[in-house]
MARFIFI-564358 format. One record per residue: chain; x, y, z of N, C-alpha, C, O in turn; residue number from 0. Coordinates in nm, 2 decimals, padded with zeros to 4 digits. Layout:
// residues N
 chaine   n.xx   n.yy   n.zz  ca.xx  ca.yy  ca.zz   c.xx   c.yy   c.zz   o.xx   o.yy   o.zz num
      A      X      Y      Z      X      Y      Z      X      Y      Z      X      Y      Z NUM
...
***
This chain:
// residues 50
 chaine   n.xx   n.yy   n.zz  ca.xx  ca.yy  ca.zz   c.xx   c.yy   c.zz   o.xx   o.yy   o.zz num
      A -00.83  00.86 -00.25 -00.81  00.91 -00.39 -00.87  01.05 -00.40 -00.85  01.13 -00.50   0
      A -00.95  01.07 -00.32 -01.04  01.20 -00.33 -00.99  01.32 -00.32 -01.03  01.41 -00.39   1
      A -00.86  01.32 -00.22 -00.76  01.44 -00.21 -00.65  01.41 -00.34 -00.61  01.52 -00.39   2
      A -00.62  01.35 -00.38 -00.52  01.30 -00.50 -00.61  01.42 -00.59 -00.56  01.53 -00.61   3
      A -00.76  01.38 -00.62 -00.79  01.45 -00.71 -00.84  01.66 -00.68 -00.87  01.75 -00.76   4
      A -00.84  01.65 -00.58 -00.87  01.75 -00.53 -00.70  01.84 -00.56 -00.70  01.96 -00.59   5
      A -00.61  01.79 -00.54 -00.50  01.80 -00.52 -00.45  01.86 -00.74 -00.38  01.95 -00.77   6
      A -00.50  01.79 -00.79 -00.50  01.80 -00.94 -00.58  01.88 -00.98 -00.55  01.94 -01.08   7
      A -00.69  01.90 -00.92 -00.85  02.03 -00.97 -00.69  02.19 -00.93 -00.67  02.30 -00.98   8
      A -00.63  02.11 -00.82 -00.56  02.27 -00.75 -00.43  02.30 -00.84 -00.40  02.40 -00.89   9
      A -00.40  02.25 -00.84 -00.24  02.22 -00.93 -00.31  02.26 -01.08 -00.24  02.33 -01.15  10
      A -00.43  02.20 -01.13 -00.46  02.27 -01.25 -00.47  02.43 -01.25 -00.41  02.51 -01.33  11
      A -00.57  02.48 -01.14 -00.56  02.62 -01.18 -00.48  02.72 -01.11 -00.49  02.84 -01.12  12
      A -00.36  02.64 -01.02 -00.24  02.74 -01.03 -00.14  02.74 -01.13 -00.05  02.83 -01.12  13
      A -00.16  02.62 -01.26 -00.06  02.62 -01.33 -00.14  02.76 -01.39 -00.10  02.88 -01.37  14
      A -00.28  02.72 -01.47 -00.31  02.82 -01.53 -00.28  02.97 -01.45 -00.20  03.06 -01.49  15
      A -00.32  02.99 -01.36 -00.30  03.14 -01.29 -00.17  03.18 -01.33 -00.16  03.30 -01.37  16
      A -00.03  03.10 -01.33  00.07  03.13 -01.35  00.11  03.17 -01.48  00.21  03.25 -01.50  17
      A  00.04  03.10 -01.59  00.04  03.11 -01.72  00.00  03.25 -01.77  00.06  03.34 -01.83  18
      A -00.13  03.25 -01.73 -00.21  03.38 -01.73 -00.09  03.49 -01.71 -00.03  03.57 -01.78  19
      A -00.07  03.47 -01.60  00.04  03.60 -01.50  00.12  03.64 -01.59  00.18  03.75 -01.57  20
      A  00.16  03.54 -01.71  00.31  03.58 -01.75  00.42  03.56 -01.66  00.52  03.63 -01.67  21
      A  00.41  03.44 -01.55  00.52  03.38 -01.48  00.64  03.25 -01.53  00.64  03.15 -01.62  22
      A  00.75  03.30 -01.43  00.84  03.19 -01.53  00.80  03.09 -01.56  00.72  03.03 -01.49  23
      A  00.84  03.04 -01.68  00.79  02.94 -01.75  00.88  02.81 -01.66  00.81  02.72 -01.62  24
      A  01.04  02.82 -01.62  01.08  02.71 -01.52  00.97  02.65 -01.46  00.92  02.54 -01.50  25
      A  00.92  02.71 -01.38  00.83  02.68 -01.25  00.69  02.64 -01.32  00.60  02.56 -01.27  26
      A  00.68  02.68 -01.40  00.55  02.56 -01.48  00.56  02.47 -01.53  00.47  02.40 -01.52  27
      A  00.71  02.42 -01.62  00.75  02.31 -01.64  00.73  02.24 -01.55  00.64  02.16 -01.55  28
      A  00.83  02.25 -01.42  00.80  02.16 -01.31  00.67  02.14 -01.26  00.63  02.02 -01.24  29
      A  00.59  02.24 -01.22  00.44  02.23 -01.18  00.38  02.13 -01.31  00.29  02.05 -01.26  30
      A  00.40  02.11 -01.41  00.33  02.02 -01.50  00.37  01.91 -01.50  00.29  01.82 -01.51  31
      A  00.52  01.89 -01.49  00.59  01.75 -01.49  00.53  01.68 -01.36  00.50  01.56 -01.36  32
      A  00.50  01.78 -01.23  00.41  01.71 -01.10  00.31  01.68 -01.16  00.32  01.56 -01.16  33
      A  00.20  01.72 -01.23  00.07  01.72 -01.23  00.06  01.58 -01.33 -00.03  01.50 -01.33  34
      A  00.18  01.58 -01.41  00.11  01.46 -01.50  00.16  01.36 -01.43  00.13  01.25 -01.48  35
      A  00.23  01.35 -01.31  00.28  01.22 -01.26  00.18  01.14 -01.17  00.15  01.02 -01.16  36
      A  00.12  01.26 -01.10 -00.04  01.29 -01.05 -00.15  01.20 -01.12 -00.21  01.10 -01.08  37
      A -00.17  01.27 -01.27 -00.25  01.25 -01.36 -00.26  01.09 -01.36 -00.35  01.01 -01.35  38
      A -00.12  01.07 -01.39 -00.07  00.89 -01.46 -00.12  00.85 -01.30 -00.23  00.83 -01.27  39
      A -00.04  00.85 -01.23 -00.11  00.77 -01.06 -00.25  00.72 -01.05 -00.29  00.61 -01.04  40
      A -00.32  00.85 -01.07 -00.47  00.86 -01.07 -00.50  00.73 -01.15 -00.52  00.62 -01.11  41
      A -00.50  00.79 -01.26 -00.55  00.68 -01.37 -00.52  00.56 -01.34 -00.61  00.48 -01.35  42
      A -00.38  00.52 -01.28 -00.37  00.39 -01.27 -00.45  00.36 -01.19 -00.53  00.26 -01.22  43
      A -00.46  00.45 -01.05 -00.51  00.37 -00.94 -00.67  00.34 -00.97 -00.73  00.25 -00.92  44
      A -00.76  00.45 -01.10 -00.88  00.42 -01.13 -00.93  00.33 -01.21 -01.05  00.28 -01.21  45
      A -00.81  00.31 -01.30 -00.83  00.13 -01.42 -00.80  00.04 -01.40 -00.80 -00.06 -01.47  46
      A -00.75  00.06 -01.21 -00.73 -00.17 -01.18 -00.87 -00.21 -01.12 -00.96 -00.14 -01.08  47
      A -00.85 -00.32 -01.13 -00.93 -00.41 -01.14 -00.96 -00.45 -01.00 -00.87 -00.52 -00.95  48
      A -01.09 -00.42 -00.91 -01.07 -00.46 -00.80 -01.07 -00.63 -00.74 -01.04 -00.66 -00.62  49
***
């Protein structure tokens, strides 16, 4: 899980960099649609029940 989240710290501040930049907005849609599927995963896999 440790790279999942490492993986989400990185995808957060290239969305931002990209935002910053004034880059297509396309390519952050998708970069965000990844990151929250990420996000949702995470969480799941951190609120079951062992």
């Amino acid at each position: 899980m440790e790279n999942v989240d490492k993986t989400i710290d990185a995808l957060c501040s290239k969305i931002q960099n990209l935002i910053d930049g004034g880059r297509d907005y396309v390519v952050v849609v998708e970069m965000t649609k990844a990151l929250a599927e990420l996000v949702t995963a995470s969480a799941h896999v951190h609120t079951q029940k062992p």
